[in-house]
KOLKE-283512 format. One record per atom (N, C-alpha, C, O): atom name; x, y, z. Coordinates in pm, 1 decimal, padded with zeros to 6 digits, always signed. Layout:
<nodes>
CA / X / Y / Z
...
</nodes>
This chain:
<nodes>
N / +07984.7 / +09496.5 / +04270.0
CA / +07885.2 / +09598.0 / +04245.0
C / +07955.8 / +09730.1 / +04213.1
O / +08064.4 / +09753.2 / +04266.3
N / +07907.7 / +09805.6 / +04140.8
CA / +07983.9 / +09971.7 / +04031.1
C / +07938.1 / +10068.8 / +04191.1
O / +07856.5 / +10060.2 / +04282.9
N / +08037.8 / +10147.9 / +04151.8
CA / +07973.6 / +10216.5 / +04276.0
C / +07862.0 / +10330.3 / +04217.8
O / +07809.6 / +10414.7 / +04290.6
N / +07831.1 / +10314.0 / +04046.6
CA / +07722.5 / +10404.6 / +04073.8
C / +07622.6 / +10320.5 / +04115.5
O / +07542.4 / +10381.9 / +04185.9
N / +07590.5 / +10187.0 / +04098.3
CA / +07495.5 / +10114.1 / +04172.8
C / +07448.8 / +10113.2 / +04298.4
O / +07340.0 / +10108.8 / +04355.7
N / +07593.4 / +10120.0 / +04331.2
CA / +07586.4 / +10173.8 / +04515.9
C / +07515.4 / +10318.2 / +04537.3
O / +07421.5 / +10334.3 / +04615.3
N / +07554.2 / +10388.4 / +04483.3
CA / +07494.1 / +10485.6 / +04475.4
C / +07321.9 / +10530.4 / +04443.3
O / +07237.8 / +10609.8 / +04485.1
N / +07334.3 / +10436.2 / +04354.7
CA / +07119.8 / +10410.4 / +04343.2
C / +07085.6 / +10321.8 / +04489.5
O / +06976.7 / +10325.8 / +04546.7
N / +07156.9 / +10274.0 / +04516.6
CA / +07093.2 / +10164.3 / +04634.5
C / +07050.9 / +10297.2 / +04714.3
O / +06935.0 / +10337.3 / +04724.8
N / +07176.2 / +10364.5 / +04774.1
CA / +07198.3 / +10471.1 / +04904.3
C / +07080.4 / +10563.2 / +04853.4
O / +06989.3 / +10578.8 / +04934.8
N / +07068.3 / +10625.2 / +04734.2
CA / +06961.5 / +10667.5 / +04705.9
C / +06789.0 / +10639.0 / +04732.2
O / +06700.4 / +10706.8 / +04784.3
N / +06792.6 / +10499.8 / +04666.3
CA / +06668.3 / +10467.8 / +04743.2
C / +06643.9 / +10424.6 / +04878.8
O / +06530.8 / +10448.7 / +04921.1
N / +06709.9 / +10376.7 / +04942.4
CA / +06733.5 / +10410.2 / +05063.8
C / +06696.4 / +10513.6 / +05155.9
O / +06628.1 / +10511.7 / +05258.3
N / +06784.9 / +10644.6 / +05068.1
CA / +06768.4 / +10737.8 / +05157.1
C / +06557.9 / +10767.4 / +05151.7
O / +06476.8 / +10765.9 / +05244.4
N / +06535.9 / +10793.2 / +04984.7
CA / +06375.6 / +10826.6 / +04959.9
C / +06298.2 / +10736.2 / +05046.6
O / +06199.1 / +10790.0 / +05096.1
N / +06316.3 / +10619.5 / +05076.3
CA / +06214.8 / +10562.8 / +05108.9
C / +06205.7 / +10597.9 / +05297.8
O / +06100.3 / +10596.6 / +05361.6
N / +06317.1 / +10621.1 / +05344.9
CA / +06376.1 / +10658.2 / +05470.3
C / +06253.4 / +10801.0 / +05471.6
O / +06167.9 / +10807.2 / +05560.0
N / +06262.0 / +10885.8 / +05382.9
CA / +06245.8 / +11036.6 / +05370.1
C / +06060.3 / +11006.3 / +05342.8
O / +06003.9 / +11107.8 / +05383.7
N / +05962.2 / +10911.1 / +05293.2
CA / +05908.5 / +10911.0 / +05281.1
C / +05846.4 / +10882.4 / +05417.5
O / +05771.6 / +10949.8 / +05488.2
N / +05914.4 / +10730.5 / +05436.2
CA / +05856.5 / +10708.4 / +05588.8
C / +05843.8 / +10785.7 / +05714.4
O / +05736.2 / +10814.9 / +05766.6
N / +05965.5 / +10818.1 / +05760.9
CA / +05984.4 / +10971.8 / +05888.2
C / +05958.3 / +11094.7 / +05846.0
O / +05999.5 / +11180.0 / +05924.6
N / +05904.8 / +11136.5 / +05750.4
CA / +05818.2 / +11233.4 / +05719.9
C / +05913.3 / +11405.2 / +05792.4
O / +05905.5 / +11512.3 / +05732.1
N / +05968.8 / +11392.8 / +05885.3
CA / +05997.0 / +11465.9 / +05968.9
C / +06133.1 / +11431.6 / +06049.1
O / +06157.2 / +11314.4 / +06078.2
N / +06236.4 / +11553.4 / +06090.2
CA / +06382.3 / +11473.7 / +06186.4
C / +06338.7 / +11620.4 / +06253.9
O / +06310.7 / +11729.4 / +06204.0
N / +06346.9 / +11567.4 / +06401.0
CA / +06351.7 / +11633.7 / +06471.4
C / +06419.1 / +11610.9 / +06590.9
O / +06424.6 / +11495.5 / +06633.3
N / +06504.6 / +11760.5 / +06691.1
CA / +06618.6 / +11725.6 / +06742.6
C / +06612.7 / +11847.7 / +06839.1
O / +06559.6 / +11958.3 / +06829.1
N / +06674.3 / +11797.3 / +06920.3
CA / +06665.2 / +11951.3 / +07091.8
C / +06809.9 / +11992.5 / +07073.8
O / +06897.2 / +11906.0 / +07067.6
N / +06833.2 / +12098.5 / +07066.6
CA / +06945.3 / +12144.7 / +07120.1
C / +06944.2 / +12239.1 / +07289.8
O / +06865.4 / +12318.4 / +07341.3
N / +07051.2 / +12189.3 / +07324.3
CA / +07051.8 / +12291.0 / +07485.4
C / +07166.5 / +12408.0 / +07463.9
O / +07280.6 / +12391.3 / +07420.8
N / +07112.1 / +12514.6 / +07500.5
CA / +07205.0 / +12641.5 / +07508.1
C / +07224.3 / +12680.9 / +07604.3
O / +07125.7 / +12669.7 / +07677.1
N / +07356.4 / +12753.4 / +07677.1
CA / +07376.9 / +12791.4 / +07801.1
C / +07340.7 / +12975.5 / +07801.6
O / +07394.7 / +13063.9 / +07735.1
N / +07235.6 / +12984.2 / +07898.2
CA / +07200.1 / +13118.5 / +07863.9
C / +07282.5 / +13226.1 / +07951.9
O / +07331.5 / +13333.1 / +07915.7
N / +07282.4 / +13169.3 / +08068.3
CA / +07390.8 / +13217.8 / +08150.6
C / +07436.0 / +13129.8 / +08217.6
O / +07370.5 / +13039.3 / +08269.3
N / +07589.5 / +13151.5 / +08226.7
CA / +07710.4 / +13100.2 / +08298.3
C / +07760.8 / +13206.9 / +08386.0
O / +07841.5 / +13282.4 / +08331.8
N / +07729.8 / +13232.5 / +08518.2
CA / +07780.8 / +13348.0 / +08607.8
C / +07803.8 / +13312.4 / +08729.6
O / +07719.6 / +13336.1 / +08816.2
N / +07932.8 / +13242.9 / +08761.8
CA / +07956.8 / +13150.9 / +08849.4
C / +07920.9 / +13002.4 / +08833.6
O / +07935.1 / +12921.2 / +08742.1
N / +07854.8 / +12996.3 / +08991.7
CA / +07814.2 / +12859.4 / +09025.3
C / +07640.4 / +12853.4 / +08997.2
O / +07563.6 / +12771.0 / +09046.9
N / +07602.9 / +12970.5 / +08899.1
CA / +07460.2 / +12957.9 / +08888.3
C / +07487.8 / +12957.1 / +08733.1
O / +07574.2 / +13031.0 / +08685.9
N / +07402.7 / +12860.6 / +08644.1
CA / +07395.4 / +12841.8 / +08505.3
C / +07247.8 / +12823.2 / +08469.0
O / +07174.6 / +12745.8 / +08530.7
N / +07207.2 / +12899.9 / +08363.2
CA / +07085.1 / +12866.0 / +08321.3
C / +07095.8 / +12816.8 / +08206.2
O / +07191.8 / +12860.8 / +08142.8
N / +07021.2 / +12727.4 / +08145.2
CA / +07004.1 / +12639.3 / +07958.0
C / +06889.2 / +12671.7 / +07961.6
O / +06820.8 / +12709.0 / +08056.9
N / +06854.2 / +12652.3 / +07810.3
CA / +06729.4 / +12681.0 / +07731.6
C / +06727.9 / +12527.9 / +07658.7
O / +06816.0 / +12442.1 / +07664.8
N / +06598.6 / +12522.8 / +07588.2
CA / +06613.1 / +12354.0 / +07508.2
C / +06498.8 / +12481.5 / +07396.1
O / +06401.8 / +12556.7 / +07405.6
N / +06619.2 / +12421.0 / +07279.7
CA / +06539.7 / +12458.1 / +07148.9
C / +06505.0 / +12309.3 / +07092.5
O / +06578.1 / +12211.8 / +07110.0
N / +06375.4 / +12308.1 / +07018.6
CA / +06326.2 / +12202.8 / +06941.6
C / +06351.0 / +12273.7 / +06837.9
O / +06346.9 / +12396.2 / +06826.1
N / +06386.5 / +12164.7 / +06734.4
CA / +06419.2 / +12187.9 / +06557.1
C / +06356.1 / +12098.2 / +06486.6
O / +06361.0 / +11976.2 / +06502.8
N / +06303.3 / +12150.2 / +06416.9
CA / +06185.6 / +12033.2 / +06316.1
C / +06225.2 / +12066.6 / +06163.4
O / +06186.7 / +12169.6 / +06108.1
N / +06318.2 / +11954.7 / +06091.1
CA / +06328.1 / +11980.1 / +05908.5
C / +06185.8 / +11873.8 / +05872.9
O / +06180.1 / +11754.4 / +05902.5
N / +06106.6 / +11932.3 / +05821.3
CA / +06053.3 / +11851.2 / +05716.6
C / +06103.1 / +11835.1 / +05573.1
O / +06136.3 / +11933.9 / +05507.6
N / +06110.3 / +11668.1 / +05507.0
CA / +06135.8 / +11631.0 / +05410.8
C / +05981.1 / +11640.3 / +05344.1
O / +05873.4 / +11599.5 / +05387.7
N / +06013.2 / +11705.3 / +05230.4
CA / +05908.3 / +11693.3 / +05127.5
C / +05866.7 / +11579.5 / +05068.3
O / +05959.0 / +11499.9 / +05051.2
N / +05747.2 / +11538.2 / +05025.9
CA / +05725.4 / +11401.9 / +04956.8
C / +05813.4 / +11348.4 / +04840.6
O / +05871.2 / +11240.5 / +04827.6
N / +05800.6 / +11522.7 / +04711.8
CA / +05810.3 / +11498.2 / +04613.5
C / +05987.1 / +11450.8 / +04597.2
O / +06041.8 / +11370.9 / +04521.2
N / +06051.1 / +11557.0 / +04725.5
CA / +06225.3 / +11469.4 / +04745.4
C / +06248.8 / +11308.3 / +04752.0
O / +06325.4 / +11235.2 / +04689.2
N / +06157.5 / +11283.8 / +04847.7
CA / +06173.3 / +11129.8 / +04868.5
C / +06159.7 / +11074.4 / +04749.3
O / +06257.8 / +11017.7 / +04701.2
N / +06034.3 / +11079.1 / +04675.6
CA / +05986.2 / +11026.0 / +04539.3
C / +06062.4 / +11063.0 / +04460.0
O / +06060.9 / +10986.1 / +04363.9
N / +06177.7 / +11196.7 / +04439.7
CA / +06262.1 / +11183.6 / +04348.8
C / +06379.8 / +11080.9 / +04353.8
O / +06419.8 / +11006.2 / +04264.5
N / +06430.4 / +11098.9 / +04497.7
CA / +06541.7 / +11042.3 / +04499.0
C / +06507.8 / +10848.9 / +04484.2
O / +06580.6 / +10752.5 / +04460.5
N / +06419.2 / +10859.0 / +04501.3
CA / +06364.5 / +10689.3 / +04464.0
C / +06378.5 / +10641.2 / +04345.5
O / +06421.3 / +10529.2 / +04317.3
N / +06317.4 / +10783.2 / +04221.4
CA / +06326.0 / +10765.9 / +04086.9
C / +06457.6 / +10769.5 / +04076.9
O / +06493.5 / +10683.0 / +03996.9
N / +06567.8 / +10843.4 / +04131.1
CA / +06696.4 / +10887.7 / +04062.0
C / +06775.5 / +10775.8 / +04113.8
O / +06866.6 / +10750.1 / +04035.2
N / +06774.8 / +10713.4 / +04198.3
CA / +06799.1 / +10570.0 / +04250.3
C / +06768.0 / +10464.3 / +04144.6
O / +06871.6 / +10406.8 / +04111.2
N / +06674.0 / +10425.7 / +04089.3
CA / +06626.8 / +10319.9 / +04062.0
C / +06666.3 / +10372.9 / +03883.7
O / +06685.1 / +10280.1 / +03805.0
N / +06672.4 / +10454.0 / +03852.9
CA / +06761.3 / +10519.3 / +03720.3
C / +06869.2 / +10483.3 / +03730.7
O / +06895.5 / +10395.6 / +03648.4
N / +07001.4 / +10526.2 / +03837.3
CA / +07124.9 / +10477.5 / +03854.8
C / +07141.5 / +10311.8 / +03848.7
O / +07227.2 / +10251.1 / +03784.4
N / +07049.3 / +10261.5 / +03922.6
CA / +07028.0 / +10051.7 / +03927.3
C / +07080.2 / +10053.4 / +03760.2
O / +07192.6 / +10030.9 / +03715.3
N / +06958.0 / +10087.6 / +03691.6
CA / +06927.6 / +10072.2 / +03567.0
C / +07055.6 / +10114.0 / +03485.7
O / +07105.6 / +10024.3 / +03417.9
N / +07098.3 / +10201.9 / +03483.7
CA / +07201.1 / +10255.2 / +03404.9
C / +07341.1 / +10190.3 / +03407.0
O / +07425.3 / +10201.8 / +03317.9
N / +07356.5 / +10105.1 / +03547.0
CA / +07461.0 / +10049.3 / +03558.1
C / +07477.0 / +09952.9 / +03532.7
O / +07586.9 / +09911.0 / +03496.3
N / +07307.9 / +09839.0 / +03549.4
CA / +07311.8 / +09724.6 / +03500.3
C / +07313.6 / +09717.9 / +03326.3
O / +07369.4 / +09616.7 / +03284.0
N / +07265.0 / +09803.4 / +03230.3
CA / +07288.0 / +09811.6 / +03116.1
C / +07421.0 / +09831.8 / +03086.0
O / +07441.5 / +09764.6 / +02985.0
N / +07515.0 / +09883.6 / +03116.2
CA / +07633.4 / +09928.0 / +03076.6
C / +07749.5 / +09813.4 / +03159.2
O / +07863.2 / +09855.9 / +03179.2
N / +07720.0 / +09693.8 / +03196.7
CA / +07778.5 / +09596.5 / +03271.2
C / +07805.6 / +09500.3 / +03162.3
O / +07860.5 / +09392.9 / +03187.0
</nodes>
């Protein structure tokens, strides 16, 4: 397999990934104070939303790369 093929695979892959979970979301903990033997953390939530029209591109630009590689084989 060409690795731009590989490359359309990972592509659609990724869109269809990006279509389905709609959303990645992730906690980070911060140390707010460290002053001695007393420590306080915070928990931040982080939310990226993936757009539709990304997923649906990278699906098209995927399935373009398939195409382009199997013609030129």
């Amino acid at each position: 397999m060409k690795p731009i093929a590989i490359l359309g695979v990972v592509l659609i892959l990724a869109g269809v990934a990006g279509l389905i979970f709609r959303s990645i979301e992730w906690t980070e903990t911060k140390n707010v104070v460290d002053a001695g033997p007393i420590q306080i953390n915070t928990q931040e939530e982080h939310n990226v939303w993936i757009p539709t029209a990304a997923g649906i591109a990278a699906i098209l630009a995927g399935l373009g790369l398939v195409v382009v590689s199997r013609r030129s084989a």
